[in-house]
Every structure is written in structure tokens, then in C-alpha cells.
C-alpha positions as CSV (number, residue, x, y, z in Angstrom):
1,X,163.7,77.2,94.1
2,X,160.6,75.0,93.2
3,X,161.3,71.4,93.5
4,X,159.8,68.4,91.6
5,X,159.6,65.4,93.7
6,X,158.3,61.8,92.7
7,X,156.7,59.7,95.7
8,X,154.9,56.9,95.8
9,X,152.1,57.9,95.3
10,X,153.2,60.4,92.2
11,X,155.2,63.2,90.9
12,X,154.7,66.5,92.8
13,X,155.4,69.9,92.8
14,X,156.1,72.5,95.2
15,X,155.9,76.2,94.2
16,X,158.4,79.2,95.4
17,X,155.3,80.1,97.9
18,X,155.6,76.0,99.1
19,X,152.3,75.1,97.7
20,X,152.7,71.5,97.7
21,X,150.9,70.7,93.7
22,X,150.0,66.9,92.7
23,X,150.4,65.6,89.2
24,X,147.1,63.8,88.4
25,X,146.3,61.3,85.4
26,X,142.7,60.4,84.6
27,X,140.1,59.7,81.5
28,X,139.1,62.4,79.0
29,X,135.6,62.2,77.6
30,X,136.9,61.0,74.2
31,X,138.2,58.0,75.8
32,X,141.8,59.2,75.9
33,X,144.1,60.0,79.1
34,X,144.2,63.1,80.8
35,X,146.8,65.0,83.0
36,X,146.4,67.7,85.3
37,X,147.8,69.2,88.6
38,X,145.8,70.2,91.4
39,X,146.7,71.2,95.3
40,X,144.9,67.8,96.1
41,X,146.4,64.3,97.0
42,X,143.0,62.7,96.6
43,X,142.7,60.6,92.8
44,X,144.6,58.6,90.5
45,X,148.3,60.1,90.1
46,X,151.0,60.4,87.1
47,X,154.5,59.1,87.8
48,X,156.1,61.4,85.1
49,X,155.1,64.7,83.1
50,X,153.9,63.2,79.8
51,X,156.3,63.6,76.6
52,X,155.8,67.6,75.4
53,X,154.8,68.3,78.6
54,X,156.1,70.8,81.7
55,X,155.0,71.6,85.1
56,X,154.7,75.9,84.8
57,X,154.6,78.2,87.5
58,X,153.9,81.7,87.1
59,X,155.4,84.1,88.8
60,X,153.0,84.7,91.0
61,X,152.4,80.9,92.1
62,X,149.9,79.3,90.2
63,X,151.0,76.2,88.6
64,X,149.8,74.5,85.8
65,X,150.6,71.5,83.3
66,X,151.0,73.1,80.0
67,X,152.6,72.3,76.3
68,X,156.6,72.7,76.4
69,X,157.2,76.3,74.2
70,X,159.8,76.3,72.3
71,X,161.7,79.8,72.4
72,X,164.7,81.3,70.3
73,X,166.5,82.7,73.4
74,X,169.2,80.8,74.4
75,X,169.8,79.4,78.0
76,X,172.8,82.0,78.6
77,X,170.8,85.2,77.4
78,X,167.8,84.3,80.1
79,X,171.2,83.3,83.0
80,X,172.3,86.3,81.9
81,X,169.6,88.8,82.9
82,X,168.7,86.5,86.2
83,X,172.6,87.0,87.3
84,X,172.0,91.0,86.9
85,X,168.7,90.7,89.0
86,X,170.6,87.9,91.5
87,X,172.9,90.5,91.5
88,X,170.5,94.0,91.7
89,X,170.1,95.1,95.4
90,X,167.1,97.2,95.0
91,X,164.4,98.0,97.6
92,X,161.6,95.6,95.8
93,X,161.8,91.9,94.5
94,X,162.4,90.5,91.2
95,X,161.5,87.3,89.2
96,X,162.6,86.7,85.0
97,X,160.2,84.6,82.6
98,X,160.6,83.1,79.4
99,X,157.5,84.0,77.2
100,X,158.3,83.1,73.3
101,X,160.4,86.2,72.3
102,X,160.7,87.6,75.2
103,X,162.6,88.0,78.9
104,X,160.2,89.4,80.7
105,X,161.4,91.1,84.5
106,X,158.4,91.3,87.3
107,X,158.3,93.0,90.0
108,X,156.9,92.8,93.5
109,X,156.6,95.8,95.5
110,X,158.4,95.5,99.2
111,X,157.8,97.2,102.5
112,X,160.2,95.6,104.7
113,X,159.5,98.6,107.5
114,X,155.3,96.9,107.4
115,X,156.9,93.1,107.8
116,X,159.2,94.4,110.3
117,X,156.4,96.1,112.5
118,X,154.3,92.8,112.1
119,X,157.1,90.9,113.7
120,X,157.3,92.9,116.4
121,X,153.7,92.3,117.1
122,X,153.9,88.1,116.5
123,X,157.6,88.0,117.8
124,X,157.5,84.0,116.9
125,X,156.5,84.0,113.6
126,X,159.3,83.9,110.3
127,X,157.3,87.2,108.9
128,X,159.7,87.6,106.0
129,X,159.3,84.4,104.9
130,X,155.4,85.3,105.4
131,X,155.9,88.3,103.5
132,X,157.6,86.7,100.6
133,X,155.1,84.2,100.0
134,X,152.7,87.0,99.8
135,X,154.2,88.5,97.5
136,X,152.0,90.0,94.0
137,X,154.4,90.5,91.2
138,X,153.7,92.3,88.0
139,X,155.7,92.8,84.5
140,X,157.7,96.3,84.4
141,X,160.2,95.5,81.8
142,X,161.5,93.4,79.0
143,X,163.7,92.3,76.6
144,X,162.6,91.2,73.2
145,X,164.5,89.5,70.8
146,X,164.8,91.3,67.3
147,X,167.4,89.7,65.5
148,X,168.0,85.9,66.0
149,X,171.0,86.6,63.7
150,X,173.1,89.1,65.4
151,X,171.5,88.4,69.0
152,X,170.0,91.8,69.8
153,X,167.2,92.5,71.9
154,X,164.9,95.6,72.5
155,X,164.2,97.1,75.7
156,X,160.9,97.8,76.8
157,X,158.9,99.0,80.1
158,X,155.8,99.3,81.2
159,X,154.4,102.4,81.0
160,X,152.0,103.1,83.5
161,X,149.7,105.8,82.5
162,X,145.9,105.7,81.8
163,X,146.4,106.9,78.1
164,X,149.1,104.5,77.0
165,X,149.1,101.3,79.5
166,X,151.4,99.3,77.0
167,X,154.9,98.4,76.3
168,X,157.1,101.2,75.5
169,X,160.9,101.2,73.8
170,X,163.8,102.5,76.1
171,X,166.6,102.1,74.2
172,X,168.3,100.7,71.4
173,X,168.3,97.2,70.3
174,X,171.6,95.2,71.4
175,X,173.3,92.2,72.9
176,X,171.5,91.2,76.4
177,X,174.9,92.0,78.7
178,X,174.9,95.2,78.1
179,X,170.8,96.0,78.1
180,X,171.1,94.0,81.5
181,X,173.7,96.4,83.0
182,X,171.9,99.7,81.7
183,X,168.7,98.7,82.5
184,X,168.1,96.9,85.7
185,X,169.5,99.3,87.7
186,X,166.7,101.8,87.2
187,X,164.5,99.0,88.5
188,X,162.7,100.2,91.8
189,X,163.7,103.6,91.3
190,X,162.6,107.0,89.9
191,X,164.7,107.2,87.1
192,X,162.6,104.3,86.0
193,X,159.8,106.4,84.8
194,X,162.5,108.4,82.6
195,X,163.1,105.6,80.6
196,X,161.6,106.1,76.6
């Protein structure tokens, strides 16, 4: 898990990868104050995130400072859907995100058999750990919230072909629970791809 850390020298961040980010404070042009993070020690640093303010990382590792967004979806729908994944033992690697209306799941592809092979080569070096901080995820499926009244979200996946290369419905609109049992387990699999 990323962790926030304030030194003495400032407030930094360290990513999922452990990319160590600094929280950096400077002038704008307008004469106003500035903040920023950047992978660099060197400058003027902040002690705190500014009011409306978050450190964000993506899910693949980049990190930025960035306007809190204010969602709908309540802290126990998003738990929910990261306990399924916690929970999912598929072959490939999973991350959730909160983007407005919706939970979006990506995806890394995994080859443990390459990392495996690799670390029989450099017997000395952690190569999963390697191999996780390498690793390129991408969105495959969401759930959209529909009704902020009754709680129901619509399932969705990525469809992967040249002609449509959009968001597709799989289902249904209902609670999260039970989207999150149907759904994640077709993550990582063929039956994936028979989901519309």
C-alpha cells in the first residue's frame, strides 16, 4: 500500500512500485503559490496537501497532485468490489479505481513461468517483486452507478475488437454484491469474452 510520510524536509509519497514522490510548493506566475510533486528532493517543499487537494496515483504509478473529486459511490460499494478482487485467485493481477460514476477493475497481465525462468538465471534477485513493479495495467471492466436511489450499478467490459473498442453492457443493472460475485470471476478467463 502507498504510504504518505511527512519529514523534515516535507510530505512525501511512495507509490505501490516504491517510487519515492516529493510534495513541492513554489511561486505561480500570477504571484500566487504553487504545489506540485515530482521524484526530486531538490526545491522548496509543502508540509501538507493544500485544502481540496490529494496526492493520486494511477494505477499504473504515476502520481500526481490533483483536485479532490467528489463521487456518489459510497466507501462500502468500492470495499466491496476490492474484497471480491482481494479475494479472486485468477492467473493475472487486479487494481479498482474510483472515477466519478464509476468502479473501474484493471488488469495486468501475468506470466509467472517468464519471472520464474528469470530467477533462475539471477538466483539473488526478489524477481517477483521485480515483476510486480513492472507491472502495465489496463481497464477491462466496470461498474457504473445508475440509480443513486436504489443503489444499482451496470456492468460493463471492455470489448476488444477493432470495430467496437468501447464499453460494452454485460448484464443487468443491480446492487454491487451481487455484480461483484457474477462478474469477477470471469476475470482472466475465456468466458470473459462471452460476456454482452
Amino acid at each position: 500500500m502507498p504510504e504518505k510520510a511527512a519529514t523534515t524536509t516535507g510530505l512525501t509519497y511512495t507509490t505501490r512500485r516504491g517510487d519515492k514522490y516529493f510534495l513541492h510548493t513554489g511561486p505561480k506566475r500570477d504571484g500566487g503559490v504553487q504545489h506540485f510533486v515530482s521524484t526530486k528532493p531538490k526545491g522548496p517543499m509543502a508540509e501538507s496537501v493544500p485544502d481540496g487537494f490529494e496526492i493520486y496515483e494511477t494505477p499504473n504509478g504515476r502520481v500526481f497532485l490533483r483536485r479532490k473529486k467528489l463521487s456518489p459511490i459510497s466507501d462500502a460499494e468500492l470495499l466491496c468490489v476490492r474484497r471480491e478482487l482481494a479475494g479472486y485467485r485468477g492467473q493475472n493481477s487486479y487494481q479498482s479505481e474510483l472515477t466519478g460514476m464509476h468502479i473501474i477493475i484493471h488488469e495486468a497481465e501475468w506470466r509467472e513461468n517468464s519471472w520464474e525462468e528469470l530467477g533462475r538465471f539471477l538466483p539473488n534477485i526478489d524477481h517477483l517483486a521485480i515483476a510486480r513493479s513492472l507491472e502495465n495495467f489496463m481497464p477491462v471492466m466496470r461498474f457504473v452507478l445508475q440509480d443513486e436511489v436504489q443503489r444499482l450499478f451496470r456492468p460493463e467490459r471492455y470489448c476488444f475488437r477493432g470495430s467496437v473498442d468501447d464499453w460494452i453492457g454485460i448484464g443487468e443493472a443491480d446492487m454491487i454484491e451481487p455484480l461483484t460475485r457474477k462478474f469477477i470471476p470471469h476475470l482472466g478467463r475465456e468466458s470473459f469474452y462471452e460476456l454482452y
